[in-house]
N, C-alpha and C positions, 0 to 999 in steps of 0.2 A: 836720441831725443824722442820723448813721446811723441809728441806731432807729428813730427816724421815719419814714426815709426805707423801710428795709427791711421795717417791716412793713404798709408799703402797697402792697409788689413782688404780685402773683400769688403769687411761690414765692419761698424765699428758706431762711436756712442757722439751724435753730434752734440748732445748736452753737454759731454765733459769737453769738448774740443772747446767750449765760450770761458770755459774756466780754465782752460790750459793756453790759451793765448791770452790769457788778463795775465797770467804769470809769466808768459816769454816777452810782452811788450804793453806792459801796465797802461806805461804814459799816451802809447800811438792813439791816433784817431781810428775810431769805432765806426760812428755812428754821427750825423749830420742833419739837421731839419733847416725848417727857415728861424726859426726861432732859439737853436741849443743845439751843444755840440757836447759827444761823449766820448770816452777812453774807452778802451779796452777792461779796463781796473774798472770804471763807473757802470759800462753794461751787464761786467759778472756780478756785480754786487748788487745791483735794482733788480734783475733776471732772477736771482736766489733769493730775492726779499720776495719779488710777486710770486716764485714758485714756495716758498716756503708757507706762507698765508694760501695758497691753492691748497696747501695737501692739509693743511691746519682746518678749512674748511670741506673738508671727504673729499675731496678729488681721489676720484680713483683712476687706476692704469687702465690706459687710453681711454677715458670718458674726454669728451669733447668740452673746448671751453669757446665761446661763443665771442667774435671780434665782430665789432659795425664802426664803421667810421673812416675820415681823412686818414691818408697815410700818413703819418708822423714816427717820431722818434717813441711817443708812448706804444703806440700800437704798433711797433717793431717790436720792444722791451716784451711785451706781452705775450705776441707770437710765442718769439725764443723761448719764455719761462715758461709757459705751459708744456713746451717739446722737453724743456729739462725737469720738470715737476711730469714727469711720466703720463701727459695728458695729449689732447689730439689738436692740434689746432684748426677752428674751425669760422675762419674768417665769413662773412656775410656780401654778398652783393650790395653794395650801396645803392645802384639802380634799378634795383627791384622794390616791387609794391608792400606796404604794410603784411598786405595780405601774403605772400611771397615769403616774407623774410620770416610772418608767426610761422609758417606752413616748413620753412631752411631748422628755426629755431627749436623747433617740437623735433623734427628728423634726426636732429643730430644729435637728442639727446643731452643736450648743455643743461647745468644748474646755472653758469657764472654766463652774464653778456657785460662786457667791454665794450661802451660806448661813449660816443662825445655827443656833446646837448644838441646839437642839430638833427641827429641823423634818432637823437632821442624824441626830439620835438615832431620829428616825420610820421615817427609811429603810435606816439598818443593815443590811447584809448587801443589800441591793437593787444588781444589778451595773446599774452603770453604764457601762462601756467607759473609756476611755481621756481620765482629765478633771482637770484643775489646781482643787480644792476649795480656797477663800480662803473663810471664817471672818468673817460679819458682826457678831459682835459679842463673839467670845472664841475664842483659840485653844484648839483640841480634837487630838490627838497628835500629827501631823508638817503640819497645814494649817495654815498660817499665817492671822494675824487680818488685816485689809483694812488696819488705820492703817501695820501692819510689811511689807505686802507691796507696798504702793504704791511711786512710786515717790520718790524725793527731792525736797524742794520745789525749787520754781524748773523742774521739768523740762518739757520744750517736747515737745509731741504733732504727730504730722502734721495740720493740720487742712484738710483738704482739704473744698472745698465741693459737700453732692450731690447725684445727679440726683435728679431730680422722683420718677424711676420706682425712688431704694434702698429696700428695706427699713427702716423706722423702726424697728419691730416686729412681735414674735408674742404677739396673743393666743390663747390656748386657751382653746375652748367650757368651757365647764362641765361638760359628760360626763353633761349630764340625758336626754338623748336617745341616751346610747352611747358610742364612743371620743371624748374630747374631740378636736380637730382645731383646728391649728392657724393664726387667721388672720392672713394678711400685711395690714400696712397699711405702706404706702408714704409718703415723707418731702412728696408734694405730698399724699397723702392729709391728713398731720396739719398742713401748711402750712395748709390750707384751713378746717381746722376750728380752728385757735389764731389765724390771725391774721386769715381773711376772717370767717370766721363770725361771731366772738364779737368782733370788735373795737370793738364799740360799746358791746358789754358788760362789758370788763377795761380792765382802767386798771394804771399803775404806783402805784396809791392802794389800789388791791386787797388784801384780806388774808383769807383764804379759810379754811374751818376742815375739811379731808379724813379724815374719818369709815368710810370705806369702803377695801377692802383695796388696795391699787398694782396687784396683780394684774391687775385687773378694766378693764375698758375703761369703766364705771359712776364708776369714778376719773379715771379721765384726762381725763374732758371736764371736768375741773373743775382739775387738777392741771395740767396741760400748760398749758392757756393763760395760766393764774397765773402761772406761771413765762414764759411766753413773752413775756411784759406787765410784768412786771419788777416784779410783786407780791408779797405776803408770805402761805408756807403752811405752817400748821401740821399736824402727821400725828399724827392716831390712831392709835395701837398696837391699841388696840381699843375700838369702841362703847359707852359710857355714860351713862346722859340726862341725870345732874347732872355728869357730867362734863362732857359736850357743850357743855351751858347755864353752867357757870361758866368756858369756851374762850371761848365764844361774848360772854360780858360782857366778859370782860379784855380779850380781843384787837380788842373792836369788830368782830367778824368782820363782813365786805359781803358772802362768796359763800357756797355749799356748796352739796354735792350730797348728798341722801339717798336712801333707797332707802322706802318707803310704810310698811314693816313700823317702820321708827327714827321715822318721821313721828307713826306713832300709839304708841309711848311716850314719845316727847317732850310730845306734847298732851298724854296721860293721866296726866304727871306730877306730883305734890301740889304740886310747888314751880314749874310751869314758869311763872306769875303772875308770880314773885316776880324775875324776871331781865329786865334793861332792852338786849333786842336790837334795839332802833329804829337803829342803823347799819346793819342788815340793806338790802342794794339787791335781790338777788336769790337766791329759793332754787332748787333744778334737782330734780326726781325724776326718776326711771326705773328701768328694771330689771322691773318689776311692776307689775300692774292696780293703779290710785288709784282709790278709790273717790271717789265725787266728793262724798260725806257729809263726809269725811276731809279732799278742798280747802278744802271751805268753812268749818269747822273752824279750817285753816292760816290762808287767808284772812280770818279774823273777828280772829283772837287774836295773829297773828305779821305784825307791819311789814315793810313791803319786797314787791318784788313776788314771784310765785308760779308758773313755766314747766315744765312738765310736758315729756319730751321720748319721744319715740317713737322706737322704732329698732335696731337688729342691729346686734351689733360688726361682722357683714359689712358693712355700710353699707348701698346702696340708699336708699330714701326714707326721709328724718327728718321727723318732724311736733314742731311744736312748738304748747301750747296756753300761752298768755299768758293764765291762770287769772285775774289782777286785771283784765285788760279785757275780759276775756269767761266773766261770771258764771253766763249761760245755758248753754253747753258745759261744765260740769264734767263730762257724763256720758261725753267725747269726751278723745280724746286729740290733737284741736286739728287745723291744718292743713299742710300742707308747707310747708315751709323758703321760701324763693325760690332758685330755680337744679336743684329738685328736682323729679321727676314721678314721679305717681302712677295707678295703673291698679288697676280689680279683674278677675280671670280666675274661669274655672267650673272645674271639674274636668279638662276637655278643654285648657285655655290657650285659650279662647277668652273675649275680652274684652269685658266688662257692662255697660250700661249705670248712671248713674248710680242712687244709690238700691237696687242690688242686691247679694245678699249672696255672697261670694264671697272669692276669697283677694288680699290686698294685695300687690303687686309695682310695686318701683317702680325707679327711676336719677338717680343725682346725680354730683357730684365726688367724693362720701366714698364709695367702695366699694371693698371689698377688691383686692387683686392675686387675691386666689387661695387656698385652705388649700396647707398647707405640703405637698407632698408626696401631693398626695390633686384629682388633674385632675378626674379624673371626679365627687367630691363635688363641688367646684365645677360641674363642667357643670349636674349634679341642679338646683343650686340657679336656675340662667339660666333666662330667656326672652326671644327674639331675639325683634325686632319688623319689619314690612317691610322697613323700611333696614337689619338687619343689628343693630342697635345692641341692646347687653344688658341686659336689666332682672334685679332680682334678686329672686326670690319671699320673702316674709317667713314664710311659712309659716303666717301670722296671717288666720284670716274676721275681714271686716269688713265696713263700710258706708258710703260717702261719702256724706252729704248734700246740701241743692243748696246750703250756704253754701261748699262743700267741706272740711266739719269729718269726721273719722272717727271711726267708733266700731268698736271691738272687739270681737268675737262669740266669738271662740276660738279655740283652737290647732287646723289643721288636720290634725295629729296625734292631739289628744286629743281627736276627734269620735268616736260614737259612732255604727254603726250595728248599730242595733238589727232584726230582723224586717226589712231593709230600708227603715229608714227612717232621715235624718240626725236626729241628736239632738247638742245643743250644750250643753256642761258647763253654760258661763257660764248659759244663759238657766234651770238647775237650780240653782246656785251664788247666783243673786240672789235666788231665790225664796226657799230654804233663810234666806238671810240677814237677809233682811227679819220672821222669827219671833222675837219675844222673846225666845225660851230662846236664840240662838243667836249667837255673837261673830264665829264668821268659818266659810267652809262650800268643800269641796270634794269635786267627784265625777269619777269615773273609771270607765271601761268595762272590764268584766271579762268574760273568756268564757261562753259560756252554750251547752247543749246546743240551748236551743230557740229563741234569737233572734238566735246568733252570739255577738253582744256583749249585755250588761244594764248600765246605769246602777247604780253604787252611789256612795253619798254618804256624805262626813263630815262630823263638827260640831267646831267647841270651845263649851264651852257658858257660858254666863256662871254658871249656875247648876247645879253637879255634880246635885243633884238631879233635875234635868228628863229628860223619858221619851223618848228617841231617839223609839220606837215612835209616843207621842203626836206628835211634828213629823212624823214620817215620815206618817204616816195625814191629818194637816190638808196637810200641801204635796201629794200623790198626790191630792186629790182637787178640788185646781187646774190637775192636768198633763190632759194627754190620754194616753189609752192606751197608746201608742206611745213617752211619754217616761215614764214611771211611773220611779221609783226603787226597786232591789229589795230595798235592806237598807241603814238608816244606821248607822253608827257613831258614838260619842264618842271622843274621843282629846282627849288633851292638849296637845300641843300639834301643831302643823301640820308636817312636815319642811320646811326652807328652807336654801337654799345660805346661804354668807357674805354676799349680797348682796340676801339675802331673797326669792331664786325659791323658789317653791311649787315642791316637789321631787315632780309627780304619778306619778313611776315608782317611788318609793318607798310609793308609795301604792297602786300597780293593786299592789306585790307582797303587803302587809299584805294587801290585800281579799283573794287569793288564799290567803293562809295561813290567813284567817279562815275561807273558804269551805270549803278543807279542812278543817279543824279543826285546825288546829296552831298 
């Protein structure tokens, strides 16, 4: 059987796989929103209609085709048909600035943007250049809507099969660290991770419940091989926990991928007892530190098993931690993949041994081409090893143990030296949190006339009443000198992207405005 046979190739053509399970199970469910449900037979046939109007209008191989907007069933259809019309897909940040998304738009080289009238209304007046605007879910003055600009059913697309080394896609960063930039993943890059990776783990029985934005590369390891597996996925418009959980019953959902921050309103929800998700085979996290209070938690109360995954949309080394078979790791984010290596460096790139704390860099098959238009970011990120061969810094201190499990220390970014000395958020962040008064905690290094940088910490608190002051004075006289925290805050709530990154650039700026006084 082709499908079979094809997804046991190395590399192989994820475009013809949407057209070869419309043929093996026409009728089965595809594809699910809050509004409309499609077949297998309905998604090859709208996918070949938007790719055949794509190549009708010069799409060329790998030119990027340009997505803004809610996650829906149209802005699935669109994805696919652009990866099978031989083009790149190049979805947008929705939480990014006008300014942000012209700066993504101009990068990636799109003619065609794919939007819905909101996220159209955001950017008004934002010049774009020279671009064919199609309307995801309502015509707005002379852009036509996706159903009227497609092209006529029955029409036949070029479907050329691609190399290893096309453009599949562009993700772009999040922009927490600056310009977003945007990264290339290549069509053996996602070969490898929908059909080698996960093949043991998706089935054509698969019916997946995606909660998180299409945007996001945090979606896609979950979305992509669903589909590539000729399984059934339902899309969130947007996060809800009894929404979630009354998906998650009806559809018998077996997959999903959550981000820690939906993990812990799901647990904490009045009702979540009360919903029978024993079809559950596998949940996925990532994106953000899992506390490993919070696995166990997962692991006590929700069937199925529980893999935690580590990892940069650039790629480099993926770890994964199989939570139900390894109870004593919860505090780790597990071990590398197989086919992955891993290494820790010092500040010089010079390489550690085991047990030392230092920054994670690793190399696998899943590693970017490249950001879009931006060599020398990429170079930053490499480290060549005797033979030449590139590893990719994660940016992340850590610590392999001798089972080779890792653990996490921190952003090598948001280290702090203090007085010259290294000072690491995390190892201030679990203290803070480990205090009754306190629900979740972050600190950030802010300039200081006499130490450079100083430690400042936040809280959310379980208890509005409780005395920043009172925590701050019991945690400081646990620390040593040298890591003292010089002023906590209460806040309410923590800033977090759409995917539930702790937003700490939003935060060094608040501590700064505080310091001032403004």
């Amino acid at each position: 059987m082709f499908i079979d046979t094809e997804l046991e190739k190395s590399f192989g053509d994820f475009g013809a796989l949407i057209g070869a399970w419309s043929e093996e199970k026409p009728d089965a469910r595809a594809l699910a929103d809050s509004s409309s449900e499609l077949t297998w037979q309905q998604v090859a046939q709208a996918t070949a209609r938007i790719a055949a109007q794509l190549q009708r209008e010069g799409l060329r191989r790998g030119q990027a085709v340009a997505i803004l907007g809610t996650s829906n069933i149209p802005y699935a259809l669109v994805y696919l048909a652009v990866v099978r019309a031989g083009g790149c897909a190049a979805p947008l940040t929705t939480s990014a600035t006008p300014a942000q998304l012209a700066a993504m738009f101009k990068d990636s080289g799109a003619t065609h943007l794919f939007i819905d009238a909101a996220k159209l209304s955001d950017i008004q007046g934002t010049p774009l250049g020279d671009v064919k605007i199609i309307m995801l879910d309502k015509p707005v003055g002379n852009h036509p809507v996706l159903t009227d600009w497609m092209a006529e059913a029955g029409a036949v697309f070029d479907a050329q099969p691609p190399a290893a080394s096309d453009p599949f896609n562009i993700i772009y960063s999040s922009g927490t660290t600056g310009t977003p930039k945007g990264i290339i993943h290549s069509h053996g890059m996602r070969w490898h991770q929908m059909a080698g990776g996960f093949k043991s783990i998706y089935s054509r029985d698969t019916r997946s419940l995606v909660s998180t934005p299409l945007y996001s590369n945090t979606t896609l390891a979950v979305f992509l091989p669903t589909i590539c597996h000729g399984g059934f996925a339902r899309i969130m418009e947007k996060f809800d926990a009894l929404a979630y959980l009354d998906h998650a019953q009806t559809d018998q959902t077996t997959h999903t991928m959550l981000v820690p921050v939906q993990y812990q309103r799901l647990m904490t929800h009045a009702n979540f007892g009360d919903y029978d998700l024993s079809s559950f085979i596998v949940k996925f996290c990532t994106s953000a530190p899992f506390a490993a209070e919070l696995k166990a938690n997962v692991l006590k109360r929700w069937p199925g098993g529980l893999v935690e995954i580590y990892g940069m949309t650039e790629g480099g080394v993926v770890c994964m931690l199989q939570a139900h078979h390894h109870p004593d790791k919860l505090h780790t984010v597990g071990q590398p993949v197989t086919g992955h290596e891993l290494i820790v460096l010092d500040e010089e790139d010079n390489r550690l041994p085991t047990g030392s704390k230092g920054v994670l860099t690793g190399r696998s098959p899943t590693m970017m081409s490249g950001y879009k238009n931006q060599p020398e970011k990429t170079r930053e990120m490499e480290w060549r090893d005797e033979d030449g061969n590139i590893w990719l810094k994660t940016g992340d201190i850590g610590i392999v143990d001798e089972d080779g499990f890792v653990s996490i220390v921190g952003r090598a970014k948001d280290m702090i030296i203090s007085g010259g000395f290294n000072i690491y958020p995390k190892d201030l962040e679990e203290l803070l949190e480990v205090q009754p008064e306190v629900a979740e905690a972050a600190v950030v290094g802010v300039p200081s006339d006499n130490w450079g940088e100083t430690p400042v910490g936040f809280v959310r608190l379980k208890d509005a009443a409780a005395s920043p002051d009172n925590i701050l004075a019991r945690v400081n006289e646990q620390l040593g000198k040298t890591q003292r925290i010089s002023i906590l805050y209460a806040i309410d709530e923590m800033p977090r992207s759409h995917i539930g990154k702790l937003l700490k650039t939003e935060l060094r700026a608040l501590a700064v405005e505080k310091q001032n006084g403004r």
